[in-house]
DSSP file (Angstrom, degrees, kcal/mol; ACC not computed):
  #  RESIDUE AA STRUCTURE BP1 BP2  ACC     N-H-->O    O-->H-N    N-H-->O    O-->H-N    TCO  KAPPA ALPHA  PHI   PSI    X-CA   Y-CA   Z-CA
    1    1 A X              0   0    0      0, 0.0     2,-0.4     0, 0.0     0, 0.0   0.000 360.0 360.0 360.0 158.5 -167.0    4.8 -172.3
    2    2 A X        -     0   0    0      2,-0.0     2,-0.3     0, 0.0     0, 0.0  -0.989 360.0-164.1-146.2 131.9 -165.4    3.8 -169.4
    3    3 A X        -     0   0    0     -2,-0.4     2,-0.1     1,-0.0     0, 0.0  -0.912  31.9-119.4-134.1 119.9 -163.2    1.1 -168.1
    4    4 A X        -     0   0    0     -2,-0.3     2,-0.0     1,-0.1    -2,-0.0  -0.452  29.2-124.4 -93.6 158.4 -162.7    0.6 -164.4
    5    5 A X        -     0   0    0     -2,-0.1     2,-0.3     1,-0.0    -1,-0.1  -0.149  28.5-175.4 -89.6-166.4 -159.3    1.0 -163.1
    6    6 A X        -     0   0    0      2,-0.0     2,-0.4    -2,-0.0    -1,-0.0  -0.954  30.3-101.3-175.8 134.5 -157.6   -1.4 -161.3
    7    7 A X        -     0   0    0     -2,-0.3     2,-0.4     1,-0.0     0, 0.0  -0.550  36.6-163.2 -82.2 131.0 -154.1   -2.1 -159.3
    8    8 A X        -     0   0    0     -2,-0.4     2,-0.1     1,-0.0     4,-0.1  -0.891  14.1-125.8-104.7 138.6 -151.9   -4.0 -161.3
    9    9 A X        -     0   0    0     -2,-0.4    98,-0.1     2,-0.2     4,-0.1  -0.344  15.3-112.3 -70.2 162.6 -149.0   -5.7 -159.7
   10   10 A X  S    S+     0   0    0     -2,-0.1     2,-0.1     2,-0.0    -1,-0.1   0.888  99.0  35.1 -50.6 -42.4 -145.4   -5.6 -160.3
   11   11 A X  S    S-     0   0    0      1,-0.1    -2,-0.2     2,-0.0     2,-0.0  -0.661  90.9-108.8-133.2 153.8 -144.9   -9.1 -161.4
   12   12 A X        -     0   0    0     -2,-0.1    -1,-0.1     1,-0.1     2,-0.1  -0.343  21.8-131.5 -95.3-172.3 -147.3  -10.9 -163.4
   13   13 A X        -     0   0    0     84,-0.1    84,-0.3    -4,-0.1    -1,-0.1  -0.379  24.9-169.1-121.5  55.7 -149.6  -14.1 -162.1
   14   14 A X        -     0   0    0     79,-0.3     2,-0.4    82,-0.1    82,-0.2   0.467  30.6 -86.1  -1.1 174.3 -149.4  -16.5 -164.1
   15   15 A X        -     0   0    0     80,-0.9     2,-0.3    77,-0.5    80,-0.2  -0.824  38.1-123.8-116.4 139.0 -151.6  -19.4 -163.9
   16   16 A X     >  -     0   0    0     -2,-0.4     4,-1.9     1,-0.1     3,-0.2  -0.719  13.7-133.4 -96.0 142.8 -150.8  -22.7 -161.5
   17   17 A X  T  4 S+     0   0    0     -2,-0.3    -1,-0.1    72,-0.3    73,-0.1   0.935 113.9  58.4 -52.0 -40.5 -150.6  -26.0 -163.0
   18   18 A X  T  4 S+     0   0    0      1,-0.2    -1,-0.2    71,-0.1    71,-0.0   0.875 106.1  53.7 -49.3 -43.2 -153.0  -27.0 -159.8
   19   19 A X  T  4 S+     0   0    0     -3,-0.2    -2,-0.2     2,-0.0    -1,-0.2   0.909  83.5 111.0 -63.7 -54.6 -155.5  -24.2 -161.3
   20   20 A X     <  -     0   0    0     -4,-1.9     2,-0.3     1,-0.1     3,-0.0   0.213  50.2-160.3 -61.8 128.6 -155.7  -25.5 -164.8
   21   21 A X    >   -     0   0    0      4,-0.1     3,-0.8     1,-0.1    25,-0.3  -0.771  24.8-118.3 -96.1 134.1 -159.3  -27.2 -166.3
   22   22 A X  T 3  S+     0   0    0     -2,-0.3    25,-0.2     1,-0.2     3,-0.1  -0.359 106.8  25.0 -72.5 149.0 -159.4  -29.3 -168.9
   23   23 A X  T 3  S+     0   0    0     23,-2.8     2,-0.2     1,-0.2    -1,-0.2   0.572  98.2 120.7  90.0  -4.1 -161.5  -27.7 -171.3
   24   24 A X  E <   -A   46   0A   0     -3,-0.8    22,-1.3    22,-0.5     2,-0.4  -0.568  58.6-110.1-107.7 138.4 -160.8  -23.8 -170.0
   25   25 A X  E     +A   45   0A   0     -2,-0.2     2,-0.3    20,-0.2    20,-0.2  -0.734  36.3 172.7 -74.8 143.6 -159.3  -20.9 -171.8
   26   26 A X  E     -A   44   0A   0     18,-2.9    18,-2.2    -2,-0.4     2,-0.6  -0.983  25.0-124.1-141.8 166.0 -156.1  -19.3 -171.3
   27   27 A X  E     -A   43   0A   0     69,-4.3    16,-0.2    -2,-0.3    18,-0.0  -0.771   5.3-158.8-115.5  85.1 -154.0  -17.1 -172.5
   28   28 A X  E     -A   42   0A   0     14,-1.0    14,-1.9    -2,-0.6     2,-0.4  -0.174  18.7-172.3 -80.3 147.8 -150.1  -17.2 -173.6
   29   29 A X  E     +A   41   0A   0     65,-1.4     2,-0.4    12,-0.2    12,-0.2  -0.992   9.8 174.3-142.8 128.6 -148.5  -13.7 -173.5
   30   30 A X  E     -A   40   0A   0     10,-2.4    10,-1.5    -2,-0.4     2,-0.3  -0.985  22.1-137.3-130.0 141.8 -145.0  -13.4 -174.9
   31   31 A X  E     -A   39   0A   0     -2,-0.4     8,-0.2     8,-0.2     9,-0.0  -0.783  10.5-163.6 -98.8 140.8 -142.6  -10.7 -175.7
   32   32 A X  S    S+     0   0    0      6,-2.2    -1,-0.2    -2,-0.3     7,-0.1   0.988  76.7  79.1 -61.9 -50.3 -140.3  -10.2 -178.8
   33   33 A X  S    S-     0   0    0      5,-0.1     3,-0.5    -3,-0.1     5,-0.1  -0.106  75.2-141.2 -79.2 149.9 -138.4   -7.7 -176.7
   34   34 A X  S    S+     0   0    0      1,-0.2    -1,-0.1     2,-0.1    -3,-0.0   0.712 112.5  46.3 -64.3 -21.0 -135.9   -7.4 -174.0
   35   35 A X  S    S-     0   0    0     76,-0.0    -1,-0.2     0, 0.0    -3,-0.0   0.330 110.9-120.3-130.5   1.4 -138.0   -4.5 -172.6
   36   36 A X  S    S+     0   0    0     -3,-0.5    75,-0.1     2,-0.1    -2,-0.1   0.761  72.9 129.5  80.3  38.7 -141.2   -6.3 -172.9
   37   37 A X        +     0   0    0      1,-0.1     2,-0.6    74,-0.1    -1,-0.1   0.502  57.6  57.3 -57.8 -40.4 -142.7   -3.7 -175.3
   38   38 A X  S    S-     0   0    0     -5,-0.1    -6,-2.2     2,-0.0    -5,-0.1  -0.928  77.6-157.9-122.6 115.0 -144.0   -5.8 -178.3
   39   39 A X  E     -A   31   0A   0     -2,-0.6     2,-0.3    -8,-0.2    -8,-0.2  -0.477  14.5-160.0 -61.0 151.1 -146.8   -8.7 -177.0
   40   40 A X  E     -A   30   0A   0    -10,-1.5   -10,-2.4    -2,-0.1     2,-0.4  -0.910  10.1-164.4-116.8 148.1 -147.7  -11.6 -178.6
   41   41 A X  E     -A   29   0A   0     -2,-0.3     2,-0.3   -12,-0.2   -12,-0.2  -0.997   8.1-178.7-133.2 130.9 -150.8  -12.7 -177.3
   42   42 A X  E     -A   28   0A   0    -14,-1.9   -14,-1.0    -2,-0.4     2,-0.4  -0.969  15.3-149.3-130.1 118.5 -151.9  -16.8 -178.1
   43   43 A X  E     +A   27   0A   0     -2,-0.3    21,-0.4   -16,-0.2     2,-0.2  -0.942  25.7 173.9-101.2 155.7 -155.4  -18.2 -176.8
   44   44 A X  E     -A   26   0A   0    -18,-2.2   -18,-2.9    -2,-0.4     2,-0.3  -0.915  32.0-124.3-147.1 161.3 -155.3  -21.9 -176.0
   45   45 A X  E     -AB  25  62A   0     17,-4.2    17,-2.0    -2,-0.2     2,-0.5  -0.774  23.6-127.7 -95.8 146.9 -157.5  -24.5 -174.6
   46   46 A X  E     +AB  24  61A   0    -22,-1.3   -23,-2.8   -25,-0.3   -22,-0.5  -0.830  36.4 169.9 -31.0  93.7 -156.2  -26.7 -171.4
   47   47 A X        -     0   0    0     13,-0.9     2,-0.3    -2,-0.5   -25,-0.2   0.643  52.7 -65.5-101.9 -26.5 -156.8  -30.3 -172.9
   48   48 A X        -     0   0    0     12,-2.0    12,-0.4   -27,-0.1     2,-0.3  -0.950  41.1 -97.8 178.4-165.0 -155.0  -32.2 -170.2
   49   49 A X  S    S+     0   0    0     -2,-0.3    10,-0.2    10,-0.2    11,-0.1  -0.943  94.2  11.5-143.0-157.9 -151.8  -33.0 -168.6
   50   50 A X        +     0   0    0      8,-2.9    -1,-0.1    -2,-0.3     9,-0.1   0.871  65.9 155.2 -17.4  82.8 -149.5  -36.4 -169.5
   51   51 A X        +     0   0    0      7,-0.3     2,-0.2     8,-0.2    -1,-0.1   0.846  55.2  66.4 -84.5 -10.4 -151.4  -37.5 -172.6
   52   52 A X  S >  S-     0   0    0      1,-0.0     3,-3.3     2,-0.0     2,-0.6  -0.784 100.7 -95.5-115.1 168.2 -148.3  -39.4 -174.1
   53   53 A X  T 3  S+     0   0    0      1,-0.4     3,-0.1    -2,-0.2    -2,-0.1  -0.516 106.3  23.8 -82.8 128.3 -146.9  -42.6 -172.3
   54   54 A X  T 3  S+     0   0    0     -2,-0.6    -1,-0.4     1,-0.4     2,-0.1   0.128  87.5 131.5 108.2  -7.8 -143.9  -41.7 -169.9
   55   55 A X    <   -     0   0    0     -3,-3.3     2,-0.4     3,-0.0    -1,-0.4  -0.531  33.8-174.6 -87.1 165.9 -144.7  -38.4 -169.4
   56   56 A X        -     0   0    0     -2,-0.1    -3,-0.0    -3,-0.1    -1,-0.0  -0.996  69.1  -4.5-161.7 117.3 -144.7  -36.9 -165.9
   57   57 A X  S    S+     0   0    0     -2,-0.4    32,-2.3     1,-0.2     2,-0.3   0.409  87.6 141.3  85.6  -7.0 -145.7  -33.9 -165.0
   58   58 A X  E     -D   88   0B   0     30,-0.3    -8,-2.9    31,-0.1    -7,-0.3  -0.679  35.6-151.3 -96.2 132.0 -146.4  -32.3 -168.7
   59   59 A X  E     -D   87   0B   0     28,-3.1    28,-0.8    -2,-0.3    -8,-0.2  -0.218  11.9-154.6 -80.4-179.2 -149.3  -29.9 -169.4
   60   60 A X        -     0   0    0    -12,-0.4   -12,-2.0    26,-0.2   -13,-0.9  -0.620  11.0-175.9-153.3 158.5 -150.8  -29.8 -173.0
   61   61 A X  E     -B   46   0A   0     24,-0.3    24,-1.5   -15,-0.3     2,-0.3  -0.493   8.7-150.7-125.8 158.9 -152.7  -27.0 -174.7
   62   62 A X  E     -BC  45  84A   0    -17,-2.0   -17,-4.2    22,-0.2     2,-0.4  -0.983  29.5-100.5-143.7 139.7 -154.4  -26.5 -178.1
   63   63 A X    >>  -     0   0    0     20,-0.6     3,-3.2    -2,-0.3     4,-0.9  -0.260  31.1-126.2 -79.9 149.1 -155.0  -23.8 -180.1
   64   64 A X  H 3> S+     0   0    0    -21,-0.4     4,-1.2    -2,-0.4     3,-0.5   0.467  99.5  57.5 -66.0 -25.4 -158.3  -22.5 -179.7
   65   65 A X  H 3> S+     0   0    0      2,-0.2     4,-0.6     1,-0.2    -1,-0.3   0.483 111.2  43.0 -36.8 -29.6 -159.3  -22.7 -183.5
   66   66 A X  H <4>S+     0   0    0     -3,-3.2     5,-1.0     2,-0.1    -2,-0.2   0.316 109.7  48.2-105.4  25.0 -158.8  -25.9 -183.7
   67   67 A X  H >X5S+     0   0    0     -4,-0.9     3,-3.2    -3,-0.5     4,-1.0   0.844 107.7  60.0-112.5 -65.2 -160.1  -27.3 -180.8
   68   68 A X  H 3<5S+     0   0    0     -4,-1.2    -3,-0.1     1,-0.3    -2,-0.1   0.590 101.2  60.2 -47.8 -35.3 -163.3  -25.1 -181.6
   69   69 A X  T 3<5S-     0   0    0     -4,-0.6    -1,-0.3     2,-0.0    -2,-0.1   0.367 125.8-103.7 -72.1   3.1 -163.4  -27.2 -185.0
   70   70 A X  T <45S+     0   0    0     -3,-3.2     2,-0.3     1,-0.3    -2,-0.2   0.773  70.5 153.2  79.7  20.7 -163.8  -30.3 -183.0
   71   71 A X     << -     0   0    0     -4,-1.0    -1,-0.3    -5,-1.0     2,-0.2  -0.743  24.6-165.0 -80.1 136.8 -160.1  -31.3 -183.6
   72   72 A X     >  -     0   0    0     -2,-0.3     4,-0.7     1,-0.2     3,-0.4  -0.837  33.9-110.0-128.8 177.3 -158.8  -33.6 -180.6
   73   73 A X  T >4 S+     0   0    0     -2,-0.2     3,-1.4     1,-0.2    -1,-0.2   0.954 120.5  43.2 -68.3 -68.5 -155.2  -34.7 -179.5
   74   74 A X  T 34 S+     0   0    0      1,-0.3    -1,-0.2    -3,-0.1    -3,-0.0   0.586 115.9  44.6 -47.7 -24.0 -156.0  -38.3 -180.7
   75   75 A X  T 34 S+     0   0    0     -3,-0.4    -1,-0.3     2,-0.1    -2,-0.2   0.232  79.3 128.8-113.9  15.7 -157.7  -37.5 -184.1
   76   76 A X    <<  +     0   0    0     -3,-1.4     2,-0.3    -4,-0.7     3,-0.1  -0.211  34.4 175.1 -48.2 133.3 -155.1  -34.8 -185.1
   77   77 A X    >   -     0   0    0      1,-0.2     3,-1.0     5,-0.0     5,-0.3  -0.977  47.8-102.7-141.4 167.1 -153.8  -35.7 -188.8
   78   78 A X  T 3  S+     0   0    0     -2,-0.3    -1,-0.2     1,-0.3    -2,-0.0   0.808 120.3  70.1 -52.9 -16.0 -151.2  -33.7 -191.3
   79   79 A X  T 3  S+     0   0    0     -3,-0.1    -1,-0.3     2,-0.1    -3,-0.1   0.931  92.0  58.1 -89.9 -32.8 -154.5  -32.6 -193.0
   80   80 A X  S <  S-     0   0    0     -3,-1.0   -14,-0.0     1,-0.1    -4,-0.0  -0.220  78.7-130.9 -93.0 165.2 -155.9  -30.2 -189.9
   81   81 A X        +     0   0    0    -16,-0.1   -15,-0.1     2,-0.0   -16,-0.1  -0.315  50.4 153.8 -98.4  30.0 -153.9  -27.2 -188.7
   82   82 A X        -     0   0    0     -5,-0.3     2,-0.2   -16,-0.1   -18,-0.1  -0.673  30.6-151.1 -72.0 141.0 -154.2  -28.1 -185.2
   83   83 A X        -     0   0    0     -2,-0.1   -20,-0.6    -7,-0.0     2,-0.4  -0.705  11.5-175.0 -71.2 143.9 -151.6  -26.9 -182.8
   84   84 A X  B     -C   62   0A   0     -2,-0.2     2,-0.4   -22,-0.2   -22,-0.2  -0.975   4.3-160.8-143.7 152.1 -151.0  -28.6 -180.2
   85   85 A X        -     0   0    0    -24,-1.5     2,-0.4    -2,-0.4   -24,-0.3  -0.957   4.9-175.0-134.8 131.6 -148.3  -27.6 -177.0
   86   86 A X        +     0   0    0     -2,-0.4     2,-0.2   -26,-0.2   -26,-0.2  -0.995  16.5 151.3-141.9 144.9 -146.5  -29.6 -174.2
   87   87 A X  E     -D   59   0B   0    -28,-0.8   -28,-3.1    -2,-0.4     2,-0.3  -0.998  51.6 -80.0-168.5 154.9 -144.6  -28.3 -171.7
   88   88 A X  E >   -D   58   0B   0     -2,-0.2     3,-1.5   -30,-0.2   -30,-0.3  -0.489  34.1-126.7 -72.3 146.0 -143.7  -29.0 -168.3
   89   89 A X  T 3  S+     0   0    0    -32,-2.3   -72,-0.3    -2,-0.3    -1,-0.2   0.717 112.7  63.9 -68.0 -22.2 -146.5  -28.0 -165.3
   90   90 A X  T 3  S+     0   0    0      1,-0.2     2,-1.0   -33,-0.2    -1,-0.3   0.876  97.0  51.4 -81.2 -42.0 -143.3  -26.1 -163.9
   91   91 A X    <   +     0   0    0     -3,-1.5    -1,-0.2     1,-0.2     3,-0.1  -0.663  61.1 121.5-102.0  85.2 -143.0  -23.6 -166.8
   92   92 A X    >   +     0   0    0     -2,-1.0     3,-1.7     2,-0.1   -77,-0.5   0.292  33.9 118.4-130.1  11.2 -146.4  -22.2 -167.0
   93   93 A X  T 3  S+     0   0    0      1,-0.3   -79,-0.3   -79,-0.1   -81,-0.1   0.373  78.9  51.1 -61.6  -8.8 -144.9  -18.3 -166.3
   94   94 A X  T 3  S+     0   0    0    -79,-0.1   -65,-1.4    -3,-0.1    -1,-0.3   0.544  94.5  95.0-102.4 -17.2 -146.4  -17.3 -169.9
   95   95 A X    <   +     0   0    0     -3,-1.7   -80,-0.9   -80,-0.2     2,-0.4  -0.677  51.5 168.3-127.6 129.4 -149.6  -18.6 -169.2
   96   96 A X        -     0   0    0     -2,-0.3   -69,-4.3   -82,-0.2   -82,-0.1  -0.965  37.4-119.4-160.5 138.9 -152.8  -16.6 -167.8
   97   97 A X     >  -     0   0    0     -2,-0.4     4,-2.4   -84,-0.3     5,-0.2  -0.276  58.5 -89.2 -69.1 172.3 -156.3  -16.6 -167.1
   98   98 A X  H  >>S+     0   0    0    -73,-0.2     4,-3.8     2,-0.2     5,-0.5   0.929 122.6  40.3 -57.0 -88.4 -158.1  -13.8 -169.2
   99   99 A X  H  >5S+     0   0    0      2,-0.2     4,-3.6     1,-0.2     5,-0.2   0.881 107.9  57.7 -26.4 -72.3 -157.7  -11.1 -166.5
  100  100 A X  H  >5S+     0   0    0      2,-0.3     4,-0.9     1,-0.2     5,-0.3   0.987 105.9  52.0 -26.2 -83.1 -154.6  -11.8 -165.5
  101  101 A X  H >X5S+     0   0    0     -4,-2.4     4,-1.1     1,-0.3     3,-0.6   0.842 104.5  59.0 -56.9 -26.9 -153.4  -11.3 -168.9
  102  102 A X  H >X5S+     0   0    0     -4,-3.8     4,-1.3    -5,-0.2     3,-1.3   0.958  98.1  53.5 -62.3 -43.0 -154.9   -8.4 -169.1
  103  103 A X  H 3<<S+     0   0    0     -4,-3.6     4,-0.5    -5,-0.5    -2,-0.2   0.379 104.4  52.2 -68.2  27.7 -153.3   -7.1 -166.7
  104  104 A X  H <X S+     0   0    0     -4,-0.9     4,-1.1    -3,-0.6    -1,-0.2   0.597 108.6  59.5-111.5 -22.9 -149.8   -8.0 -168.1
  105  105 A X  H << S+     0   0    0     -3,-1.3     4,-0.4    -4,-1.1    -2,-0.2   0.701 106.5  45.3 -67.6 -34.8 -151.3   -6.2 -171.3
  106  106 A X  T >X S+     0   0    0     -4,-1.3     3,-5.5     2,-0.2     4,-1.5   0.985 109.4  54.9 -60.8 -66.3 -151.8   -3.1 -169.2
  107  107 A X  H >> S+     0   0    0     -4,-0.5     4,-2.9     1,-0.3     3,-0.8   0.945 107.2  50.0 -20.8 -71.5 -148.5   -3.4 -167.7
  108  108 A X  H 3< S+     0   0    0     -4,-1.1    -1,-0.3     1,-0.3    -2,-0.2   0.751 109.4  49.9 -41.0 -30.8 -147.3   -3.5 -171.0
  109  109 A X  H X> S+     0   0    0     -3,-5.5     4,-1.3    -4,-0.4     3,-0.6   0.856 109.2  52.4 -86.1 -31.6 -149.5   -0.2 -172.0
  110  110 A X  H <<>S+     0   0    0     -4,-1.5     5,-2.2    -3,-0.8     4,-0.3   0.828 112.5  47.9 -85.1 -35.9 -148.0    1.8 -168.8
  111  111 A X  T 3<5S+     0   0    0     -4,-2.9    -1,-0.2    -5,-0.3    -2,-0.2   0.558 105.3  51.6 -83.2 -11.5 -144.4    0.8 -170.1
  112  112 A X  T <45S+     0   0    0     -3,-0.6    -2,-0.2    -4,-0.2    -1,-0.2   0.845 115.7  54.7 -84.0 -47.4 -144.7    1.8 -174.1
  113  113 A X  T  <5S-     0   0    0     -4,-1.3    -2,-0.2    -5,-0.1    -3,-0.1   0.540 120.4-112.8 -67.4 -13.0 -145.9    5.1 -172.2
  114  114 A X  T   5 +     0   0    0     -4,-0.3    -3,-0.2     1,-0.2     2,-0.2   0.772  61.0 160.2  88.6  14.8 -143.0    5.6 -170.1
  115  115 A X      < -     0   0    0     -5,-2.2     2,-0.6    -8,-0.1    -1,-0.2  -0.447  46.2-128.5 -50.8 119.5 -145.1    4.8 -167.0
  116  116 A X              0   0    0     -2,-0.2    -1,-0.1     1,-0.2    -5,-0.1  -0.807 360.0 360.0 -97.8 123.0 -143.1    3.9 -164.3
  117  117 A X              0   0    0     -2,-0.6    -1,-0.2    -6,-0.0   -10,-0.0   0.266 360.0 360.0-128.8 360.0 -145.0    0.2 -163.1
């Protein structure tokens, strides 16, 4: 099998708040590590952006299992496990279309390997 290659950049490319669709996947990639070695990798859905009153300027996300169950931001109760995430449109630097995060996962492979990226 074969996987075509592809030039990764230095730095990764996030996702712009302007870019984001309700309703769209994306992909949070986080590191434990200083040296950005161990991933965590999160899908969430894009549900909107100031869903509670007074906010300005705040994204929010859900996690993709419970959005897939037909859970929504209004009909959320203690009984579900829905996640749900708010954050400001400015701090979206974790946040990636599929591709994109793959390539920050690559990154990531070239750098366990000693790969100079």
């Amino acid at each position: 099998m074969y996987f075509e290659g592809r030039e990764l950049s230095t730095s990764a490319e996030p996702v712009s708040s302007t870019e984001l669709q309700p309703g769209e996947i994306y992909f949070a990639v986080n590191f434990v590590d200083h040296e950005m070695l161990i991933p965590i990798v999160e899908t969430l859905v894009y549900i909107g952006r100031n869903l509670e009153p007074g906010d300005i300027g705040k994204v929010y996300f859900q996690d993709i299992e419970s959005h897939r169950e037909g859970v929504g931001y209004l009909s959320s109760s203690k009984d579900n496990l829905a996640r749900f995430l708010g954050g400001s449109q400015n701090e979206l630097g974790h946040i990636f279309t599929f591709e994109k995060a793959l390539d920050v996962l690559l990154g990531c492979s070239l750098r366990r390997r000693n790969v100079k990226v």
